[in-house]
BAFIGU-765950 format. One record per residue (C-alpha): x, y, z negated. Coordinates in Angstrom, 2 decimals. Example, Ala and Ser with C-alpha at 12.3 -4.5 7.8 and 13.67 -1.06 7.14 Angstrom:
<rs>
<r X="12.30" Y="-4.50" Z="-7.80"/>
<r X="13.67" Y="-1.06" Z="-7.14"/>
</rs>
This chain:
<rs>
<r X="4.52" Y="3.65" Z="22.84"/>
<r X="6.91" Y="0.88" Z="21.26"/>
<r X="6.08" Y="2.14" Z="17.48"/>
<r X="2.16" Y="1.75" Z="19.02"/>
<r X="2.38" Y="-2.16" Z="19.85"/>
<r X="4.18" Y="-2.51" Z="16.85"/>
<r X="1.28" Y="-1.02" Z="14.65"/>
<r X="-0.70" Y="-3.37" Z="16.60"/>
<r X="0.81" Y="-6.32" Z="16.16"/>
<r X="1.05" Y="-6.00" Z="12.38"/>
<r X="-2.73" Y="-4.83" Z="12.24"/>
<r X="-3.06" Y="-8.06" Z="13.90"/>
<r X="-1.01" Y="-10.15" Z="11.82"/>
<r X="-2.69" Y="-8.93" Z="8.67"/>
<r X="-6.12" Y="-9.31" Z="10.11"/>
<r X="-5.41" Y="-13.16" Z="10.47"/>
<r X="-3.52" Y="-13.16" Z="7.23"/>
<r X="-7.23" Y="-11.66" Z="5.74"/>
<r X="-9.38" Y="-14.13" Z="7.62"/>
<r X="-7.37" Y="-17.40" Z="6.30"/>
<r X="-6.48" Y="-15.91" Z="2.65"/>
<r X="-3.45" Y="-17.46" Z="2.46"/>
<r X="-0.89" Y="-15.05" Z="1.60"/>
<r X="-3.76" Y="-14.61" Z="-1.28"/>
<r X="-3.82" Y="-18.10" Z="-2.13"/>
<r X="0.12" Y="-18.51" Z="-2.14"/>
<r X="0.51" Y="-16.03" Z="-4.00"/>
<r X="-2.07" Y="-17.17" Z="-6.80"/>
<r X="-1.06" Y="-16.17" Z="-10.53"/>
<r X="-2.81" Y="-19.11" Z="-11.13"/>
<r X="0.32" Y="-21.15" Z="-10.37"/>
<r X="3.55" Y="-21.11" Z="-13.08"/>
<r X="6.35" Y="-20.36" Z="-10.38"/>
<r X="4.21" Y="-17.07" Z="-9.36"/>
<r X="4.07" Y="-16.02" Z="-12.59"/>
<r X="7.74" Y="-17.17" Z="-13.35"/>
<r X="8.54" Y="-14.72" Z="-10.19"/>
<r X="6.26" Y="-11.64" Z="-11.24"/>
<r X="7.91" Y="-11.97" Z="-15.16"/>
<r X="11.09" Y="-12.18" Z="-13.87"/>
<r X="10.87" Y="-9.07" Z="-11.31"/>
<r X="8.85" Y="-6.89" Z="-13.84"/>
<r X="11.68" Y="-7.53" Z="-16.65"/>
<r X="14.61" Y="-6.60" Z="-13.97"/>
<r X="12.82" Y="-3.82" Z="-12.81"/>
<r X="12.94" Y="-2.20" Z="-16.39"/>
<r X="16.33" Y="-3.15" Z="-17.21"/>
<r X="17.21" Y="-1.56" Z="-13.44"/>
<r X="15.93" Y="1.64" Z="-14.00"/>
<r X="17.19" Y="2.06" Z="-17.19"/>
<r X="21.14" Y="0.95" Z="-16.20"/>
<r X="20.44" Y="3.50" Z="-13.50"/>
<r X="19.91" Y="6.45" Z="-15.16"/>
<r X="16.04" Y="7.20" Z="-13.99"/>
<r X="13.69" Y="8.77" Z="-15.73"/>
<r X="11.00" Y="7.16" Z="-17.72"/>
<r X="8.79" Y="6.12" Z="-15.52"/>
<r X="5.82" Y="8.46" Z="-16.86"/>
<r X="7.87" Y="11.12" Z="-16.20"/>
<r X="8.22" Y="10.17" Z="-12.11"/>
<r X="6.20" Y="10.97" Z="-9.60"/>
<r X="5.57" Y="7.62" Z="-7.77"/>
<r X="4.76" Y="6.57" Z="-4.12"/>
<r X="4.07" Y="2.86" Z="-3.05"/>
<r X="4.42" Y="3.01" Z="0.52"/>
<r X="2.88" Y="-0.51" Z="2.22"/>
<r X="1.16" Y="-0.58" Z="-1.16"/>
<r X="-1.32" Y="-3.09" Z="0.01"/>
<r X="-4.07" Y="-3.84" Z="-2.48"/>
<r X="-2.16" Y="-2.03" Z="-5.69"/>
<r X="-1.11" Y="-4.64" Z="-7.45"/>
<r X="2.66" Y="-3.14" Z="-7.78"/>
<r X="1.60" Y="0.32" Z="-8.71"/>
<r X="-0.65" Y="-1.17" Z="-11.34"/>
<r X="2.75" Y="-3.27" Z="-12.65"/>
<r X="4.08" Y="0.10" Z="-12.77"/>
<r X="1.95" Y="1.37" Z="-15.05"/>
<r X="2.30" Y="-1.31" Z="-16.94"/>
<r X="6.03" Y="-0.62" Z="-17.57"/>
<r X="4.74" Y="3.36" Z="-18.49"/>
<r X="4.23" Y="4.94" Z="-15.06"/>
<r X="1.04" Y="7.30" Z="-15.25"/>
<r X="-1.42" Y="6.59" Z="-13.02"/>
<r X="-2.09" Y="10.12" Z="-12.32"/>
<r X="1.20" Y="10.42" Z="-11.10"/>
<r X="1.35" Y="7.78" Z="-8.44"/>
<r X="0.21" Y="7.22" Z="-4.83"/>
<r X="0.01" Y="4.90" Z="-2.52"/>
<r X="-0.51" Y="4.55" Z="1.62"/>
<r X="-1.12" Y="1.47" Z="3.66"/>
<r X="-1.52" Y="0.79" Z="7.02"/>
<r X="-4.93" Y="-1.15" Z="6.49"/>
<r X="-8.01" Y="0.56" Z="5.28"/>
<r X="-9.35" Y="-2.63" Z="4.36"/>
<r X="-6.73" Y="-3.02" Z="1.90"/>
<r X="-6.98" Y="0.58" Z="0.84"/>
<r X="-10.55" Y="0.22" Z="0.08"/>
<r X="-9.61" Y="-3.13" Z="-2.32"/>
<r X="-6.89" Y="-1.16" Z="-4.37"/>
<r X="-9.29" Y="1.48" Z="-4.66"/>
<r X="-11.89" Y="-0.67" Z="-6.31"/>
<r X="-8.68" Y="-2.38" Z="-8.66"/>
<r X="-7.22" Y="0.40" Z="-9.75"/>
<r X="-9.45" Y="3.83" Z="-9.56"/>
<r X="-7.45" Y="5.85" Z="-11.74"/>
<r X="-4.59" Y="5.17" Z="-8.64"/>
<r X="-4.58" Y="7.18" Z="-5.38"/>
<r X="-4.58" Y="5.39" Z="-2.45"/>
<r X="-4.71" Y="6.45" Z="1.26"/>
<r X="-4.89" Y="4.64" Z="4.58"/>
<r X="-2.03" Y="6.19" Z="6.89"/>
<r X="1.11" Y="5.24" Z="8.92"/>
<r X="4.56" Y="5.49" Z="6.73"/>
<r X="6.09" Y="7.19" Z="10.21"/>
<r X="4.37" Y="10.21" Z="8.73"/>
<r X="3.77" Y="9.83" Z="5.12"/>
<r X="1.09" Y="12.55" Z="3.69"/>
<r X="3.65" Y="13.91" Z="1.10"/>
<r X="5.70" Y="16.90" Z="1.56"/>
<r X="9.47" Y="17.22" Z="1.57"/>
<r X="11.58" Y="16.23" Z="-1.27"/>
<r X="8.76" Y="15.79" Z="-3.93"/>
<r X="8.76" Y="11.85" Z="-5.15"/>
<r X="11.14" Y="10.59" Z="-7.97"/>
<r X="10.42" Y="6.88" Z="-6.48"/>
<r X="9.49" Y="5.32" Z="-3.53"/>
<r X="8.17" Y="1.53" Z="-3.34"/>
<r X="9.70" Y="-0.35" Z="-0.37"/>
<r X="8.43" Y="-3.95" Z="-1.47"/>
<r X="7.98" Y="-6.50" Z="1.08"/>
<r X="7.45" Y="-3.46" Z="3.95"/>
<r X="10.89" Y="-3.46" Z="6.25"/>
<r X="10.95" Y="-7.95" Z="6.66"/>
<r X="7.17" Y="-7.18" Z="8.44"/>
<r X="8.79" Y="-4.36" Z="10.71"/>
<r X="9.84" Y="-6.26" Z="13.55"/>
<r X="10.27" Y="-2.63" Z="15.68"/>
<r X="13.97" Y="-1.21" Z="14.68"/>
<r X="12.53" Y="2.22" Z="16.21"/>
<r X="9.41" Y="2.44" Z="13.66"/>
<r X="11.48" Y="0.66" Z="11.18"/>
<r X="14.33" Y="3.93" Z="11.89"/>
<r X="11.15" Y="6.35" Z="11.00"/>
<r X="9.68" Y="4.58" Z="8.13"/>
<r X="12.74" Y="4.71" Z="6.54"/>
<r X="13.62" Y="8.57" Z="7.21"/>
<r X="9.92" Y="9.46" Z="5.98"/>
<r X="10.94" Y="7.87" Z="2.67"/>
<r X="14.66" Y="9.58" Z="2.33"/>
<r X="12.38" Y="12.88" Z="3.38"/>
<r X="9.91" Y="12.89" Z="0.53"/>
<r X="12.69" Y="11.86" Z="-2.25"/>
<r X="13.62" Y="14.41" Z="-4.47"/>
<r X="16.88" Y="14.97" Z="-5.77"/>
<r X="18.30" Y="12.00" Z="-7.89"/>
<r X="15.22" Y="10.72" Z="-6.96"/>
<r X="14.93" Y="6.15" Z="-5.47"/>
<r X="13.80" Y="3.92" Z="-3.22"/>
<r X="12.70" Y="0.80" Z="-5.39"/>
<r X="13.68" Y="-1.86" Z="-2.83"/>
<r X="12.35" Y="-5.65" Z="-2.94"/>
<r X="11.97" Y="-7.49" Z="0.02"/>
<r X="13.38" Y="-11.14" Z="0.75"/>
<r X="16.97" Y="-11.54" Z="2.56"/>
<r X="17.01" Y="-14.58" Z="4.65"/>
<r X="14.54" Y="-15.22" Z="7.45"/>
<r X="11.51" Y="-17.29" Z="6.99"/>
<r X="11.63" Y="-20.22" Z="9.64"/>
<r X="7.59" Y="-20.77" Z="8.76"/>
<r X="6.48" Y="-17.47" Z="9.61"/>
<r X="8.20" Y="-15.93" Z="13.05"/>
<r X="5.85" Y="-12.28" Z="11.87"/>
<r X="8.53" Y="-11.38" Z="9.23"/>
<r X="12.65" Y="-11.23" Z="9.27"/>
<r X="14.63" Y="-11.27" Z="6.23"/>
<r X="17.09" Y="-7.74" Z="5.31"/>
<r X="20.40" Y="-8.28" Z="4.37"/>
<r X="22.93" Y="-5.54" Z="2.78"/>
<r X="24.20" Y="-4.38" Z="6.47"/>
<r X="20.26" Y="-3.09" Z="7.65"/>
<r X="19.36" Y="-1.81" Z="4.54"/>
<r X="22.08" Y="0.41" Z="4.42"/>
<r X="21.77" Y="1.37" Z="7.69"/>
<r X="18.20" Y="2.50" Z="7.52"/>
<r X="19.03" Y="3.92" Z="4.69"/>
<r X="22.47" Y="5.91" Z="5.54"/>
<r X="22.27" Y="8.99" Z="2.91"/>
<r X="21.32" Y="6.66" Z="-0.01"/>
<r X="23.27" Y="5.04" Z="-2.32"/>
<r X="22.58" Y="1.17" Z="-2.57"/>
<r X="22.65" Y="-0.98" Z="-6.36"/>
<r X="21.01" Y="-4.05" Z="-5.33"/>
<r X="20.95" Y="-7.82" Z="-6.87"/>
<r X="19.42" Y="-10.85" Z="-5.77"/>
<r X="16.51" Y="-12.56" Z="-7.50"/>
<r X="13.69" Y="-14.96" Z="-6.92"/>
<r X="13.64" Y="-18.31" Z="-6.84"/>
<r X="12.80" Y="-19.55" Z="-3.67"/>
<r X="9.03" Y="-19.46" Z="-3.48"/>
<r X="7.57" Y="-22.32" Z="-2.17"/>
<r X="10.71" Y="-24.38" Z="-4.44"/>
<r X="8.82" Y="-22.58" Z="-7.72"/>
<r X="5.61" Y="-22.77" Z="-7.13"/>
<r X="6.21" Y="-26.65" Z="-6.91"/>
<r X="7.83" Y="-26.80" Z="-10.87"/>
<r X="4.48" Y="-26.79" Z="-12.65"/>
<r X="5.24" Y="-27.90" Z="-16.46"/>
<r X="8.61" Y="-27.31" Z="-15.85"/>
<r X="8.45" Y="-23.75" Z="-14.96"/>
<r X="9.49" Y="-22.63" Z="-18.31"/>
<r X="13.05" Y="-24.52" Z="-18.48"/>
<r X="13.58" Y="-24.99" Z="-14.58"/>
<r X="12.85" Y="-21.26" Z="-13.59"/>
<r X="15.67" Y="-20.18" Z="-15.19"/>
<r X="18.15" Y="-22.75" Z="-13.96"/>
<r X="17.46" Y="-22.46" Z="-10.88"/>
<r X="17.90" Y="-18.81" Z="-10.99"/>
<r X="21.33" Y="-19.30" Z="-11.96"/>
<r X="22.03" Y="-20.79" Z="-8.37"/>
<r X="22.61" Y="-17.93" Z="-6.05"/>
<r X="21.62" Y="-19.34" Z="-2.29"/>
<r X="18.71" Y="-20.03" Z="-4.02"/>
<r X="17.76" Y="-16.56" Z="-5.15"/>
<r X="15.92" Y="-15.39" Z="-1.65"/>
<r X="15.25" Y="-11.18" Z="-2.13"/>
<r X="17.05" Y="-8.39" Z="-3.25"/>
<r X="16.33" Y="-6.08" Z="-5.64"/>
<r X="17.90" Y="-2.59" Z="-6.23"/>
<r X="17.82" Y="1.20" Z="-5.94"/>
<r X="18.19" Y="3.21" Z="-3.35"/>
<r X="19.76" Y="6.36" Z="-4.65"/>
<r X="19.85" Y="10.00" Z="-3.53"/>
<r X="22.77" Y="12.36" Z="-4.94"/>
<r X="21.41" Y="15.45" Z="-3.76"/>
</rs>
């Protein structure tokens, strides 16, 4: 019953998010600091997998779960994953049907990530981006997080990026630290760092992006998510 209301609420919260646009519109790659923060991910995440030991990515099988309209796989594939290879599951069908018309040669499914449609032990990565901070339920949270230790294979990741402080604008979300993520995530091995500028302080450099990015990503209270692997032994 408690993993029910939460469902609900976030159905909820992303139905208003869809009616106003503005995660959409915030998230614009129209605007330098977005683009700033999707370069500087995208370039981490490469150098990440690599100083990890994965893989190539065309060589992993690849599920996106809270995959949302694509966009990640699709970045993905960009870096070499095969889109043949990956999959992804949301909670919103509307969403599903979107990433479906972005990125056909992607599967995508609507389902709940309590019980992921993937069988044991058969994923080289899972995508945690941005899901756990919307998971206000520690219960659901509990199973999300044992569905995606379940479907790893061995040596196989959670790909974790998600923001680490609490958002005082937006009382829907609440930021992960180090402590929760490894205790959802208690027979993985955690290599995380912290990146991203905060948002709403990059989107605001314009014609400075290209010098001030940077800086600013030197200072670390300022860098607001973590990004990492989540690493199985056996």
């Amino acid at each position: 019953m408690e993993t029910r209301r939460e469902v609900e609420r976030l159905a909820g919260v992303y139905r208003e998010y869809a009616r106003t646009g503005a995660p959409r519109t915030r998230w614009s790659l129209d605007n330098a600091g977005n683009r700033a923060i999707a370069a500087e991910r995208r370039a981490r995440i490469r150098t990440l997998l690599a100083a990890r030991g994965m893989p190539p990515l065309g060589a992993c099988d690849i599920l996106d779960v809270g995959c949302g309209t694509g966009d990640v796989l699709a970045e993905l594939v960009s870096l070499g994953a095969r889109p043949a290879r990956c999959h992804g599951v949301d909670l919103r069908p509307d969403a599903i049907d979107v990433a479906r018309s972005r990125h056909a040669a992607i599967r995508f499914e609507p389902g709940n990530a309590e019980s992921l449609p993937v069988g044991d032990a058969c994923v080289d990565l899972v995508l945690a981006f941005t899901v756990f901070t919307s998971i206000l339920d520690a219960t659901m949270a509990e199973r999300v997080a044992a569905e995606m230790t379940r479907v790893l294979r061995p040596r196989g990741a959670v790909l974790w990026y998600d923001f680490r402080y609490d958002n005082p604008a937006n009382p829907h979300v609440r930021g992960v630290g180090r402590r929760r993520i490894a205790r959802l995530f208690p027979g993985l091995t955690p290599h995380l760092e912290s990146l991203t500028v905060l948002p709403p302080l990059a989107r605001r450099l314009g014609k400075a992006t290209p010098w001030a990015y940077p800086l600013l990503a030197r200072v670390s209270p300022l860098r607001t998510h973590y990004l990492g692997l989540l690493r199985r032994a056996h």
